[in-house]
N, C-alpha and C positions, 0 to 999 in steps of 0.2 A: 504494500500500500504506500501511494508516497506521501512522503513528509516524515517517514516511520524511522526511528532510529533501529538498526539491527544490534539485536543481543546476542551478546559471546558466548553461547551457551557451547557444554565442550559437547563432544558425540558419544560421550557415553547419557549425559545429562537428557539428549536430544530424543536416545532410545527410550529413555524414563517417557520423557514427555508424551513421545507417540503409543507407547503401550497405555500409559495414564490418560491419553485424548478417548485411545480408543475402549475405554471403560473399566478395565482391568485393577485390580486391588491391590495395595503394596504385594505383599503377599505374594499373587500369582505372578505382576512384575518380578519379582525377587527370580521365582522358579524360570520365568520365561527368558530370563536377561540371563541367570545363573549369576543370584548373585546374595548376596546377605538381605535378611529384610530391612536391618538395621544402615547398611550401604543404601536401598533404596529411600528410605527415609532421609536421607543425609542429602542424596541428590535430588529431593523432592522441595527439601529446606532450600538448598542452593538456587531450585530454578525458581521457585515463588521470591525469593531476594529479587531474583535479577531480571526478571520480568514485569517486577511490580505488581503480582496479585496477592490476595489474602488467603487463599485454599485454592486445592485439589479442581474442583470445579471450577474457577477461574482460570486457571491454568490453563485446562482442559478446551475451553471455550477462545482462550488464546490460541493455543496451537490449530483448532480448527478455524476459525476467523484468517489465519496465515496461510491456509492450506498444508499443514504439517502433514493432516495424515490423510 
């Protein structure tokens, strides 16, 4: 979209994001990325900082609005 600053999100962050757009639970995220659920939670913290929303659902509405997923 223009006028839109792009955020630095790294590509592990970015796979969070798209499993998280596409509905998926820390949890199953954890299982589908192969990874800690605790690491998911961490990279969930990270991208809500750096995108500017307040939850999961925000996010999520971000990455679609972008066309993520």
């Amino acid at each position: 979209m223009a006028g839109e600053i792009e955020v630095p999100l790294t590509q592990r962050e970015s796979e969070v994001l798209r499993q998280l757009a596409e509905g998926l639970t820390n949890r199953e995220i954890a299982v589908a990325l192969d990874m800690s659920y605790e690491t998911v939670k961490e990279h969930i913290h990270n991208i809500l900082h750096k995108i500017g929303v307040s939850d999961q659902k925000g996010a999520a509405k971000w990455a679609v609005r972008r066309q993520l997923v």
